[in-house]
N, C-alpha and C positions, 0 to 999 in steps of 0.2 A: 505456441502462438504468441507472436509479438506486443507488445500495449499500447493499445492504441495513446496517441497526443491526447492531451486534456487541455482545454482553449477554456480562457474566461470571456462568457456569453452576457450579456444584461439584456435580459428579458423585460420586456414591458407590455402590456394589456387595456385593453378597452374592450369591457365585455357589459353588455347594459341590462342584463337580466341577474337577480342577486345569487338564484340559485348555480348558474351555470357559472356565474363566478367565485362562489362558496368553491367548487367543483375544481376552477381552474388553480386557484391558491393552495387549497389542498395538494393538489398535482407537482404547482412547481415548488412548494415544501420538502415533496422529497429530491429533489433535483438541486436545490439552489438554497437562500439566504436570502431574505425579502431584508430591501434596503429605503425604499419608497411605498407608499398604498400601494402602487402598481406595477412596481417595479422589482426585478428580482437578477443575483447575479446569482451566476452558477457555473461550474466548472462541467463540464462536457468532454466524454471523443464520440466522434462520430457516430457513435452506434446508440449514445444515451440521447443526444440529438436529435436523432430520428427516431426515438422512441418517443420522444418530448410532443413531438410534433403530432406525430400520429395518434397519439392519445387525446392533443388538445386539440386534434381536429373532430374526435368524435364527439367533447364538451363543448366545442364553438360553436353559434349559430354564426356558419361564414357570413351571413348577408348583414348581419350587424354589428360581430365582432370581431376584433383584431388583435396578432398578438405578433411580437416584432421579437426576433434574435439578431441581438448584434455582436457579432465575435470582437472581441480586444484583443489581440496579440502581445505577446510578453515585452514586447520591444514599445509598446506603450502604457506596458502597465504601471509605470515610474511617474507616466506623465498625469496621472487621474489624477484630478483634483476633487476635495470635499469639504463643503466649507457647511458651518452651521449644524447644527442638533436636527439630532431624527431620535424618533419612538422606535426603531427598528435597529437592531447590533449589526454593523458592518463588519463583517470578518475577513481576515486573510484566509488564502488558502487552505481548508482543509483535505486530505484527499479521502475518498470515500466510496463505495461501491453502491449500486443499486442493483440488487440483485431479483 
């Protein structure tokens, strides 16, 4: 079986209830690299993706919270810019399974 692509995702959340978002950080800890409070990048294929989602659909209350994947493609990953200090470690690439 072939490997799936891995895309770097930045995730970001608005969840207004503390514990359902204890829940959702936990969650994407193991997925990703929290770079903002709310924000989080993560390397993905397909199949961890949709696992991401379908997990955070079962911690979301849809009617209140939201949680946003945005794919970056490698052909702009040169172009991120980061300017200024964070409490959170920005990382390159690690690869990594979740099994």
């Amino acid at each position: 079986m072939a490997q799936q692509k891995l895309i770097r995702y930045v995730v970001c959340y608005d969840v207004t209830n503390d514990k359902r978002r204890r829940s959702l950080v936990k969650l994407l800890r193991n997925f990703g690299n929290r770079v903002q409070n709310s924000v989080f990048e993560a390397y993905l294929n397909e199949s961890m993706a949709t696992k991401l989602l379908y997990i955070a659909k079962k911690i979301l209350d849809l009617s209140e919270d939201s949680l946003y994947l945005y794919p970056i493609g490698k052909e702009v990953d040169s172009d991120i810019t980061r300017i200024g200090s964070s409490q959170y470690s920005i990382r390159d690439f690690e690869e990594y399974y979740i099994v």
